[in-house]
Every structure is written in C-alpha cells, then in structure tokens.
N, C-alpha and C positions, 0 to 999 in steps of 0.2 A: 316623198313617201315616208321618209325615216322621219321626217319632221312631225305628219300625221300620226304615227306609231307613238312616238313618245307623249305628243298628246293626251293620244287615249290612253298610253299609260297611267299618267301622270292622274290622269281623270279619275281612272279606277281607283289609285292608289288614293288621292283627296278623299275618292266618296265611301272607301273603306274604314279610312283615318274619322272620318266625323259621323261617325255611325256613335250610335249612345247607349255602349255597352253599360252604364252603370244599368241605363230604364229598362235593356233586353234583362238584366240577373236579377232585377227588381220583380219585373211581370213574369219570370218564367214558373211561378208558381201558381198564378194565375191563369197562364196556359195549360199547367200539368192539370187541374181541378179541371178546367174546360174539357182538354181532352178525354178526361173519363170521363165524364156526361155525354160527351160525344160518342163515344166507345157504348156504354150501357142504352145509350137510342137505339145505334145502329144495331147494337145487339139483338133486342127488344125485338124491332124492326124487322129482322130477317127472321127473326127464332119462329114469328105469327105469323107472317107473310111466305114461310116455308110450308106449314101446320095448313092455309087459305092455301096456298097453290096446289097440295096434294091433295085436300079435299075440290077444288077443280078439276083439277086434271082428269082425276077417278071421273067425275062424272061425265066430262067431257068424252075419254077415250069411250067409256059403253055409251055414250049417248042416252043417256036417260031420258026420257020425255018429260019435258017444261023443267026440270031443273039443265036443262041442258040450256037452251034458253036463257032462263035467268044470268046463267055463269058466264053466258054468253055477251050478253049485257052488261054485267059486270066488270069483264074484262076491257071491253070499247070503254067502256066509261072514264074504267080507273088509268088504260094506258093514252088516252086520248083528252085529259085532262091534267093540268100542271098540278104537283105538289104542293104547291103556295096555295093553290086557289081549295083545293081539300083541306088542309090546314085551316084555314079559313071559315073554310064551311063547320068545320068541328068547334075551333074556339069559337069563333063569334055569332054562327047561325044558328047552333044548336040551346045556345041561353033561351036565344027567343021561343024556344019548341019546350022549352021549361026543364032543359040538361045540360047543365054545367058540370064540364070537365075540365082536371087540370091540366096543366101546360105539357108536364111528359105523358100523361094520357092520351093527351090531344097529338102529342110529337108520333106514339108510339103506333098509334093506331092510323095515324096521314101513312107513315110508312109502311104498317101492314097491309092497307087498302092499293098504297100502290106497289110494292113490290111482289102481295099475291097474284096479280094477275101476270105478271113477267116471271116465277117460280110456275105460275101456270102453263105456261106455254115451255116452259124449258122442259119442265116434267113429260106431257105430254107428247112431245116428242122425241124426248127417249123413250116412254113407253112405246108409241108406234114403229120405234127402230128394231124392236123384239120380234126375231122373225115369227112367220107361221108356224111353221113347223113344230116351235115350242111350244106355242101355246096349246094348236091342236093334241101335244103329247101330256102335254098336262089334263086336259080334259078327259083326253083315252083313260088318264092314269085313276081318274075319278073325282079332282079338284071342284070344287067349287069357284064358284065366280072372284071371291072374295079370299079365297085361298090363291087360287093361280094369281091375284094381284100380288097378293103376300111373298108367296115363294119363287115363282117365277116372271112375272115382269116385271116390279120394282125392282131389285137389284138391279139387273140388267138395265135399266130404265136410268137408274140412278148413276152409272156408270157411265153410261149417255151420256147422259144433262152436266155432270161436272160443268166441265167447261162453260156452257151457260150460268146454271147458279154461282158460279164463282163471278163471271161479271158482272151478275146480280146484285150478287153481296157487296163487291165494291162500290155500285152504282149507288146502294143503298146508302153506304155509307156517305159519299160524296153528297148524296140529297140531306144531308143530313145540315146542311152549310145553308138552307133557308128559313130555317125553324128557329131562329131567333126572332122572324116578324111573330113571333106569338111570345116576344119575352123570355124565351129560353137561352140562356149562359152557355151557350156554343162557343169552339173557336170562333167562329165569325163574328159571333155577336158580340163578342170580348175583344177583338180586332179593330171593329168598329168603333166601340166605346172608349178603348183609347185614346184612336185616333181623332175624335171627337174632344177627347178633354185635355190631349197634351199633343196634338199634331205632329204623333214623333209617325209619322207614316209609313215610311221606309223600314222603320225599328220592326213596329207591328206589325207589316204583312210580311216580314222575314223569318218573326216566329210562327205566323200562320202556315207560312210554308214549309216549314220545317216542323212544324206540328203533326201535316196532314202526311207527307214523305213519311214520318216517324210510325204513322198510324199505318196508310197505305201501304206502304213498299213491301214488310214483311208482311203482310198478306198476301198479295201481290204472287210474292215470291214461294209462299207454303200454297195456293192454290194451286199454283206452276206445278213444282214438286208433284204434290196430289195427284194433278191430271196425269202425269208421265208415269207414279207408281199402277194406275189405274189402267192405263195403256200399257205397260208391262208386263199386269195378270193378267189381260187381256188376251196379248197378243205377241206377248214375249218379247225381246230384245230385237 
C-alpha cells in the first residue's frame, strides 16, 4: 500500500515537473484575447435571447392567437435542436438563400435563437407564479393589459425566474465552446490549434480550464449572491 502511494506520488510530482511552463506564459495572452471574444459572445448572446424570451413569454402567458402558436414552434424548434446544427444553418445555408453573415453574427444570433426559447420558458413561469389576487387588483385599480405587465407581474415574474436565467446565462456561456466550427477564435478553438501545431496537450487544455473556471466561477458565484439578496426582500431572513 505505502509502495502504491509513493508511486502515484512520484507520478504527480514527474507530470507536474514536465509540464512546459515556458509554452503555458507564451500562450497566456493568447488565451486572455480568446477569452474576451468568448465573454463579448456570450454577452451578445444572453443580452438578445433575454430581449426574444420576453417578447415570448408576453405572448405565451395572454395566449394570443396564432402568434401563440408560432412561439410555440419556435420554442420546440430552437430547444429541440443542437447549437452546432443552427450555426450551421446560419453560416453555411443562408449564403445559398443569398445572405451572408459574419462569423460573430452568425455566433450571436445561434445563441440568441437558442437561448430565447430557454429565457422563454423561465420568464413565463415566473410570471404564472404571480398569484391571482394581484393581478385581479391591478385590473380593479384600472391597469391596462400592458401596464399590469409593466408594474405588476414582471417584477415579481423576474424575481421568480432568477434562478432559471441565471443557469441560462451559464449554459449560454458554456455553448459558447462550439462556435469555433464556424472559424471563430474561442478558447476552444485556440485549444485546438495548439494542440494541433505543437502537441503540448496537457499544457493547453489546462489553460482551457482555468480559462473557463476564470470566466465561470464568479458568475457562478454573483448569480448565487443575487438569488439569496432576492430571497431576502422577498421573504426576509
């Protein structure tokens, strides 16, 4: 047993030792550039696909006729289809329809198509968590449809959903690690190319990972925060 132990010591300590830190302090600039592109996606990404989930939801919760429907559709589509394959469809099927878009175009918009219909359904169910009672007192009070949205169930609505669009936003982010098949200078795609041209393999997906921890975690952890200030004017301590 003590024989095995000192092994895998030993083990860690060799694969620690020949790790090639000069090529990690060489590429880490290369990773910082990366990850703001990655960052300004995901940005992108959430900012439009927040802007499409509200504009569903609304419709969804009064049930509009035929745009009810569409959004309907829209949603099956976009949650029931991979990101690679919308990507796809935007760079390379839309030249042939005689519209070509660029590459963070094409990045910004895969992710607003799929992340509105996931902000859709998070929204919409904090608004139906707004009891009756409110809304019936908003109407007494003489709101309009479009007022009582305003002032009394979005907030409320929004308070809700936290916790959803926050795993959104990550989720978003994380999709954001396919969108190199369209040429785009992601971490990943910076990852890859690396390790394609100098086989330090081990090197590069250590900065990948400590890219995305870097990116991830304090959001991660200001969502968290969030949720519980939210839960606190809520519902107090």
């Amino acid at each position: 047993m003590c024989e095995q132990r000192s092994f895998a010591e030993w083990t860690e300590r060799e694969a620690g030792m020949n790790l090639n830190w000069e090529f990690i302090l060489q590429n880490i600039p290369l990773y910082e550039k990366a990850a703001w592109l990655t960052l300004k996606l995901a940005f992108g990404g959430t900012l439009f696909s927040l802007l499409l989930g509200l504009i569903c939801s609304v419709i969804m919760y009064y049930r509009i006729p035929l745009l009810k429907t569409i959004m309907g559709g829209y949603i099956e589509l976009s949650r029931n289809t991979p990101l690679l394959i919308q990507v796809y469809f935007l760079y390379f099927g839309l030249p042939k329809l005689g519209v070509t878009l660029s590459e963070t175009t094409c990045a910004i918009l895969g992710l607003s198509f799929l992340g509105g219909s996931y902000m859709a359904e998070a929204l919409r169910g904090g608004m139906e968590a707004v009891s009756k009672s409110q809304i019936e007192s908003g109407l007494s009070l003489g709101l309009s449809r479009w007022q009582l949205i305003r002032y009394v169930v979005f907030p409320q609505a929004f308070s809700f959903s936290i916790p959803a669009l926050g795993a959104n936003c990550i989720f978003l982010l994380k999709e954001t690690s396919v969108l190199g098949a369209i040429a785009i200078l992601d971490l990943m795609n910076v990852t890859k190319d690396l390790i394609g041209m100098y086989y330090q393999t081990v090197e590069s997906l250590l900065m990948l990972v400590v890219s995305y921890l870097i990116i991830l975690l304090p959001l991660s952890l200001f969502l968290t925060w969030l949720e519980r200030k939210v839960r606190y004017a809520e519902f107090g301590p």
